[in-house]
C-alpha positions in Angstrom: -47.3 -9.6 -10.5 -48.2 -12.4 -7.7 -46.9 -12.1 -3.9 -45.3 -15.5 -2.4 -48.0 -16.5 0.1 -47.4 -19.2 3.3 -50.9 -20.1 4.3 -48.7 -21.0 7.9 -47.9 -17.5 8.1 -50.7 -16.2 10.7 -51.3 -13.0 10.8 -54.2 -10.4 12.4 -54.9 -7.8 10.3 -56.5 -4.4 12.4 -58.8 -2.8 10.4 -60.5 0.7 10.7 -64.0 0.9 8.5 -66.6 3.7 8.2 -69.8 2.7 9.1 -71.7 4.7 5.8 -74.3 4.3 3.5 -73.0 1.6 1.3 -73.1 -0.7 4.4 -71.1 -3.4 5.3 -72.2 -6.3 3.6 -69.7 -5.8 0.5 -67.1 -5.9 3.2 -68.0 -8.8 6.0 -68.7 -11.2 2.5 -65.4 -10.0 1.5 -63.9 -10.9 5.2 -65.5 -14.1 4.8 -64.0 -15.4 1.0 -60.6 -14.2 2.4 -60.9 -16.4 5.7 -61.8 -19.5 3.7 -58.9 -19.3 1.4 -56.6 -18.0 4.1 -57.5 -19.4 6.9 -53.7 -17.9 8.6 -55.3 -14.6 8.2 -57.6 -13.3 10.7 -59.6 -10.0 11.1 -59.7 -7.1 14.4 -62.4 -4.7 12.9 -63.3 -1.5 14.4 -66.7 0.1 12.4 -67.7 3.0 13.3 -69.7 6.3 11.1 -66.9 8.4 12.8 -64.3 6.0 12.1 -62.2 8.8 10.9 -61.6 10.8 14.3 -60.7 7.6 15.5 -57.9 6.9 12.9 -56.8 10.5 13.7 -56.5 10.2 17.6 -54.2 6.7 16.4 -51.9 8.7 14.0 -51.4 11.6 16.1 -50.4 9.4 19.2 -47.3 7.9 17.3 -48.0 4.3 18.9 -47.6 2.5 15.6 -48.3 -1.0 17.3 -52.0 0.2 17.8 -52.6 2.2 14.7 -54.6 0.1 12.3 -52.9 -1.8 9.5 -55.6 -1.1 6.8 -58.3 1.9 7.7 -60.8 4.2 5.8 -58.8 6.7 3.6 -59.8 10.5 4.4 -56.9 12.1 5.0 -53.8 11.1 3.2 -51.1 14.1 1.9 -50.4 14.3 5.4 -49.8 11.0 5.9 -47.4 10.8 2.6 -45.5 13.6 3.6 -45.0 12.6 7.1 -43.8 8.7 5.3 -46.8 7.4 7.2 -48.4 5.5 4.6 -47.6 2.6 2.3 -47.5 2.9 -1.2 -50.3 1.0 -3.1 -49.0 1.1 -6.4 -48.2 -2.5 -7.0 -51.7 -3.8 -6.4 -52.5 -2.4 -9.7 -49.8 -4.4 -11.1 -51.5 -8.1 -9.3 -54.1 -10.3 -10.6 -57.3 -10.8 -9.2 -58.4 -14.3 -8.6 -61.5 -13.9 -10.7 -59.0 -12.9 -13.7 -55.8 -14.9 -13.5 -53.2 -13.4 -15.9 -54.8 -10.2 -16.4 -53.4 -7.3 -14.2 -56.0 -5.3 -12.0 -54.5 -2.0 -14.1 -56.1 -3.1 -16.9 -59.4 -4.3 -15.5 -60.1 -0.9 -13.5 -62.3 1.9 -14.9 -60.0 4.1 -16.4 -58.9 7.5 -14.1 -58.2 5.2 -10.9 -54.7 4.5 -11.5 -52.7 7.4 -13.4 -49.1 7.3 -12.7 -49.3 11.1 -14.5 -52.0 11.9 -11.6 -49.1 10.1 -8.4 -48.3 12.2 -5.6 -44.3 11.6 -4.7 -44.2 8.9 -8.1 -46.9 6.4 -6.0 -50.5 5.8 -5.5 -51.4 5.8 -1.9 -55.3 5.3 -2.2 -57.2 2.5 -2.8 -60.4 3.4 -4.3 -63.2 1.0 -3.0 -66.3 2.9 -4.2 -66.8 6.4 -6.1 -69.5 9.3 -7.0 -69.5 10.4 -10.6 -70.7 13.7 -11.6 -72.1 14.7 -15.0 -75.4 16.0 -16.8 -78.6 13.8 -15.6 -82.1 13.2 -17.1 -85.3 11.2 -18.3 -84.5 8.5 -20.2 -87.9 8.3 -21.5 -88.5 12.2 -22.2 -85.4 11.6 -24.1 -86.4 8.5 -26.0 -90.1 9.9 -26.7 -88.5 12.9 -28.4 -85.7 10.9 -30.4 -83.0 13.7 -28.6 -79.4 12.2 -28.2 -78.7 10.9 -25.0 -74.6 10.6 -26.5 -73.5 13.2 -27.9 -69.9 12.4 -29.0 -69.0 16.3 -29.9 -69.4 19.6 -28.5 -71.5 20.6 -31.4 -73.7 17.8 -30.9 -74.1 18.5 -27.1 -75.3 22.6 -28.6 -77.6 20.7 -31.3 -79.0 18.8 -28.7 -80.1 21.4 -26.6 -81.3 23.4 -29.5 -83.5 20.5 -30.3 -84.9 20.5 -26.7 -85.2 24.2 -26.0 -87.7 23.7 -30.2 -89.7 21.8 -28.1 -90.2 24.9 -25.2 -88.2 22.9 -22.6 -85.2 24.0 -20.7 -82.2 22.5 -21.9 -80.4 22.6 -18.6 -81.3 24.0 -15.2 -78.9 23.6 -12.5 -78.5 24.8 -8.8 -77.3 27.8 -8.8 -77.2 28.9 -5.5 -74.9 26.1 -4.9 -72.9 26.0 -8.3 -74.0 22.8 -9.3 -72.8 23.2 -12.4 -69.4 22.0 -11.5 -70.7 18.7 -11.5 -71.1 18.8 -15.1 -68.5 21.1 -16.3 -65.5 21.7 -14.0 -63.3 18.9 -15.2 -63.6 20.7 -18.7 -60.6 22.8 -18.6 -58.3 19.5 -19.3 -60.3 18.9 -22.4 -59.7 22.4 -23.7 -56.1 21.9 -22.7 -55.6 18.3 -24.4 -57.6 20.0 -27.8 -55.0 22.5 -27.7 -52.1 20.1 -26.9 -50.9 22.1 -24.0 -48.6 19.3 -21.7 -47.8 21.4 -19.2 -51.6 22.3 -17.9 -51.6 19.1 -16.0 -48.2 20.0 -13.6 -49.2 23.9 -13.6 -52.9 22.6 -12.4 -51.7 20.3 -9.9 -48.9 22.9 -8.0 -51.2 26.6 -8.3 -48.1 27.7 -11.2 -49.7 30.3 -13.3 -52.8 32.0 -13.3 -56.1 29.6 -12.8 -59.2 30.6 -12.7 -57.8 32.7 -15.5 -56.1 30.5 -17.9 -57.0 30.5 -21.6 -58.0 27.4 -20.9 -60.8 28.2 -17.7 -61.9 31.4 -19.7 -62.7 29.6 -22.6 -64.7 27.2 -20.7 -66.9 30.1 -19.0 -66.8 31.9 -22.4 -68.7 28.7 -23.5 -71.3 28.4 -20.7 -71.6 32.4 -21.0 -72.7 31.9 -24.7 -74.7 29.0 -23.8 -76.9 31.1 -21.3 -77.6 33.8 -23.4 -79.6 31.4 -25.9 -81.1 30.6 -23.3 -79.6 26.3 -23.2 -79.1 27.4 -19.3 -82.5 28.5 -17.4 -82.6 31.7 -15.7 -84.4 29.8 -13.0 -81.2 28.4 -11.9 -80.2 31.8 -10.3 -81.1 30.9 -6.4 -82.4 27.8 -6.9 -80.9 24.9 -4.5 -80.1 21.3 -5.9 -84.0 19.8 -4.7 -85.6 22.3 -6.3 -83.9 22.3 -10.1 -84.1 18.5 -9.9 -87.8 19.1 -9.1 -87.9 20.7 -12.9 -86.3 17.8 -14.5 -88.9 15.6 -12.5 -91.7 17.8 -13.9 -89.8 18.0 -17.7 -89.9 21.7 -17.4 -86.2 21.0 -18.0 -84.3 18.4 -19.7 -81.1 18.3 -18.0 -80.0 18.7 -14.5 -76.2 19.1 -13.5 -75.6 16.5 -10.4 -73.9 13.6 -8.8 -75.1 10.1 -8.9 -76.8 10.0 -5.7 -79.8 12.1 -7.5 -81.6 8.9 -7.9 -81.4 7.9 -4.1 -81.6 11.7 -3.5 -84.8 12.1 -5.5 -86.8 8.8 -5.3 -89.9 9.8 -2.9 -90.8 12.7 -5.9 -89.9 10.8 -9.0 -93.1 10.1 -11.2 -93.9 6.3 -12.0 -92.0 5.8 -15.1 -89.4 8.3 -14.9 -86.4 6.5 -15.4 -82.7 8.7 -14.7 -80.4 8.9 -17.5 -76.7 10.4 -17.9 -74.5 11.5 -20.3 -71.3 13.7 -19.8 -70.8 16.6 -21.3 -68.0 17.1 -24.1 -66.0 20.2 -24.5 -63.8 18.6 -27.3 -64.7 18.2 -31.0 -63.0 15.1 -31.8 -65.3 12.4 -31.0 -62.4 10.3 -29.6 -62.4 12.2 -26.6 -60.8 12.1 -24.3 -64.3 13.6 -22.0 -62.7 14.4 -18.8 -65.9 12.9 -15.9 -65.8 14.8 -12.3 -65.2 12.1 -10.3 -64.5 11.7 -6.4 -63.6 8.7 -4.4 -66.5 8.2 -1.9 -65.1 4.8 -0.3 -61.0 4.3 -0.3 -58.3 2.6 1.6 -54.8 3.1 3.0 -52.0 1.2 4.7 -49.7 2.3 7.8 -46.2 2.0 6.7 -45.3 1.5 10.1 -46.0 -2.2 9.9 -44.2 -5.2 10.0 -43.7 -6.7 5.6 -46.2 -9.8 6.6 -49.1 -7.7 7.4 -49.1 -4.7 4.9 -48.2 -7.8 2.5 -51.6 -9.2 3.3 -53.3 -6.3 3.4 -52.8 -5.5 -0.1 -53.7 -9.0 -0.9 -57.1 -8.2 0.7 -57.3 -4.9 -0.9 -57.3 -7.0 -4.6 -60.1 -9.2 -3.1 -62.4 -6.4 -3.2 -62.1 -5.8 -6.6 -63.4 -9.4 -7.4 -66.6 -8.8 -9.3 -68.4 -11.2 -6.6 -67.8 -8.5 -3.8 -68.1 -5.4 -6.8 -71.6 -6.9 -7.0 -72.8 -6.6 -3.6 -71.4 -3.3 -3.4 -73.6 -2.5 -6.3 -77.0 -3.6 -5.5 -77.1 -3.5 -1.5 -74.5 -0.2 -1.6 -75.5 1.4 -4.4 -72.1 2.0 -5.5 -71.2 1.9 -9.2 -68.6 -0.7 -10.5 -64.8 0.4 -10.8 -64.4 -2.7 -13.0 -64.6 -2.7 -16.5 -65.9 -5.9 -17.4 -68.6 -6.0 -14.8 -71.4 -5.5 -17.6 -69.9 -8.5 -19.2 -72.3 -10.4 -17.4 -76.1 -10.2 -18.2 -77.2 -11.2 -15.1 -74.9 -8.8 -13.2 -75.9 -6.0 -15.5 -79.6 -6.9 -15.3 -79.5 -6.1 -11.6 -78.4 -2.3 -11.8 -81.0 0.2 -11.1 -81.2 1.9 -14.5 -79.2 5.1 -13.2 -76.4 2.6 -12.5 -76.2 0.8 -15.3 -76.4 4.1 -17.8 -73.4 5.6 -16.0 -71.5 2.3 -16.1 -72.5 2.0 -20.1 -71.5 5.7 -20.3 -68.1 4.8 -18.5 -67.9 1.8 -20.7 -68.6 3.1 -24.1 -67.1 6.4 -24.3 -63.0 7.4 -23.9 -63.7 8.8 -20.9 -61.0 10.1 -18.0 -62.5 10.0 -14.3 -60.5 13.3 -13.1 -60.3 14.1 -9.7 -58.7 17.0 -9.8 -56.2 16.4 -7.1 -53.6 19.0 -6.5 -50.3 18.6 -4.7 -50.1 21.8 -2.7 -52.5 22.4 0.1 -53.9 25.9 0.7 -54.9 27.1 4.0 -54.9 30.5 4.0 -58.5 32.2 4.2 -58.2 34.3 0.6 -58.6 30.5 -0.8 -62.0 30.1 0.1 -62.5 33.7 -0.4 -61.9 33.2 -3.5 -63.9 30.3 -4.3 -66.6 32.3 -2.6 -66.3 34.5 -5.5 -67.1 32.1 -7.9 -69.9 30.2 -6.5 -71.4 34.0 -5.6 -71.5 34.8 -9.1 -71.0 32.0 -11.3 -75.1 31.6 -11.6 -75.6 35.2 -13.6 -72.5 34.3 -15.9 -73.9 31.3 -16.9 -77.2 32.5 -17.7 -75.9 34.5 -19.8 -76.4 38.2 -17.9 -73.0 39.0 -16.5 -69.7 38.3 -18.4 -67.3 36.4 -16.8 -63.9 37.5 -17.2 -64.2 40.5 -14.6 -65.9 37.9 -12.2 -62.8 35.3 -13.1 -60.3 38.2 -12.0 -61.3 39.0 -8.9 -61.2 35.6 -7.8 -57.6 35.0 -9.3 -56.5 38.1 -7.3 -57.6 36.4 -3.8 -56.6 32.9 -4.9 -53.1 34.1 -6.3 -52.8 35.8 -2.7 -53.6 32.4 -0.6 -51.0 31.1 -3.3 -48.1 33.0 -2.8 -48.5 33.0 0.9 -49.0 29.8 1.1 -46.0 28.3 -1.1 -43.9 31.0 0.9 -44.9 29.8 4.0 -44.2 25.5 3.1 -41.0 27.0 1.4 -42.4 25.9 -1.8 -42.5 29.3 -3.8 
């Protein structure tokens, strides 16, 4: 799909970006290749680390003229359901200039554009830059002790932590005091439900129909890491433990696997040893080494469009929003940002690929090598009312002794299903959505 461009047309394009920590760089380069080939277009930038109050006090004072055209994508349900915001669905469907004749759809890591996973049939979110989640560790521990650093299988993920824990290493620690472990594991419940060819766990997921944290599907999951803790492939040191101080074990290789996002690197790089080198892997709940392995996966960076303006602009914004998914600006968002790539072929290059810190480039070769889905467990019902989080309190509360094998789940999984099914009913009742 191309747009009909007039290089005559001129146009100014107000932007709202968040000041964070990948920078700006990746974005004032990307400012700059767009000016030089559109020269028409021109640029009002507001930055600002609190960008998003900013975009707020905009929206809510109904002055469409002064609202930005393209801004920093935090909120956006409200937005949709309010017809604030533009669709962004057929940038998927353009070419980049950097690929001519192959659609951006097809380029992207897979997870980013899921017409299953649309809200009201559309994507409204650009993603810019993301955090993965998964199972991380030392490359060189791993290597020294020939232990699989892919395991295709769930069986192979259990015989590779029995091969560790022969050695008289931890398998896996994790925080427990902040259930960490959901970095690892929570997208699991969609593998169990594709192995068991249950369609309808995606819809029933995504609107609160049906019991959660006690579907066959979650139960079999916590049944899993239950088992797991009892032999003793989850430490018991996790119980209290914060995220600094069971990455410290990993550092130490009193474990050999630490539940986290990608930022451990970053997070952890004043304590690593000389010659540690971080590692992933994600973990598979499914037996058939096809996959799918559903990756937790958050957007960290992300754009969105006010509908409220005229064709010619939101025409060019999405034409800029493509620009940024040239592998030119991907790459500055990589090595100054420290964001991962969202395009598939960006190890292609050896160059490119030699420049990634070695965290980087194993998640990307992950990403790239394995039917992996980037889930991001969007729901389409909001819920506000306080037994939610009450319920969610349960969890992360507990979770710790069920995974270390010393309390069983199910009676744990219960009571928060009774508080969330509470927040659930009221809620749908009270947005007429029961």
């Amino acid at each position: 799909m191309r747009m009909d461009f007039q290089k005559n047309e001129k146009v100014t394009l107000k932007v709202g970006l968040l000041e964070s920590g990948y920078g700006r760089e990746w974005f004032d380069l990307a400012v700059k290749r767009f000016t030089e080939k559109y020269p028409n277009v021109q640029f009002d930038i507001t930055a600002s680390p609190k960008i998003g109050d900013l975009i707020s006090t905009k929206a809510s004072a109904g002055n469409d003229n002064d609202m930005f055209d393209l801004f920093y994508g935090a909120t956006w349900t409200e937005y949709v359901n309010a017809n604030k915001l533009e669709p962004v669905t057929d940038i998927f469907e353009m070419s980049p200039d950097d690929a001519p004749g192959r659609k951006l759809n097809d380029l992207i890591v897979p997870g980013f554009n899921d017409p299953e996973k649309y809200y009201k049939d559309n994507a409204w979110v650009f993603p810019i830059a993301n955090y993965v989640g998964g199972m991380f560790f030392d490359q060189k521990l791993f290597d020294e002790n020939g232990w699989n650093k892919n395991p295709k299988t769930y069986d192979e993920f259990i015989q590779l932590c029995e091969a560790i824990q022969s050695k008289g290493i931890d398998p896996i620690v994790y925080a427990g005091l902040y259930n960490y472990a959901q970095f690892a594991f929570d997208t699991k419940i969609f593998e169990i439900a594709d192995e068991r060819g249950n369609k309808q766990f995606r819809n029933d997921f995504e609107y609160y129909n049906g019991p959660q944290y006690t579907s066959p599907e979650s139960i079999e999951v916590y049944k899993r890491l239950h088992d797991m803790g009892k032999k003793g492939y989850i430490s018991k040191k996790s119980v209290g433990m914060n995220h600094t101080q069971s990455q410290m074990l990993v550092l130490q290789h009193k474990a050999a696997m630490v539940p986290s996002g990608d930022w451990i690197e970053n997070e952890m790089k004043e304590t690593a040893p000389d010659g540690f080198q971080w590692g992933y892997m994600a973990v598979p709940f499914t037996n058939n080494p096809n996959g799918p392995i559903y990756v937790t996966n958050g957007l960290s960076y992300s754009f969105e469009i006010w509908a409220a303006k005229p064709d010619l602009n939101k025409k060019w914004a999405k034409q800029f929003l493509l620009s940024l998914m040239s592998n030119e600006i991907q790459q500055v968002l990589v090595e100054k940002g420290g964001a991962l790539p969202l395009r598939k072929d960006y190890l292609d290059d050896q160059t490119r690929a030699d420049q990634m810190k070695p965290l980087q480039k194993s998640i990307a070769t992950y990403l790239k090598d394995n039917p992996v889905v980037l889930e991001l467990k969007n729901r389409k019902i909001e819920l506000t009312d306080p037994d939610n989080m009450a319920s969610l309190k349960v969890i992360v509360d507990n979770m710790a002794l069920v995974l270390t094998g010393q309390e069983d789940p199910e009676p744990i999984l219960e009571d928060a299903e009774k508080l969330l099914q509470n927040a659930i009913a009221k809620d749908k009742k009270a947005q007429n959505k029961a």
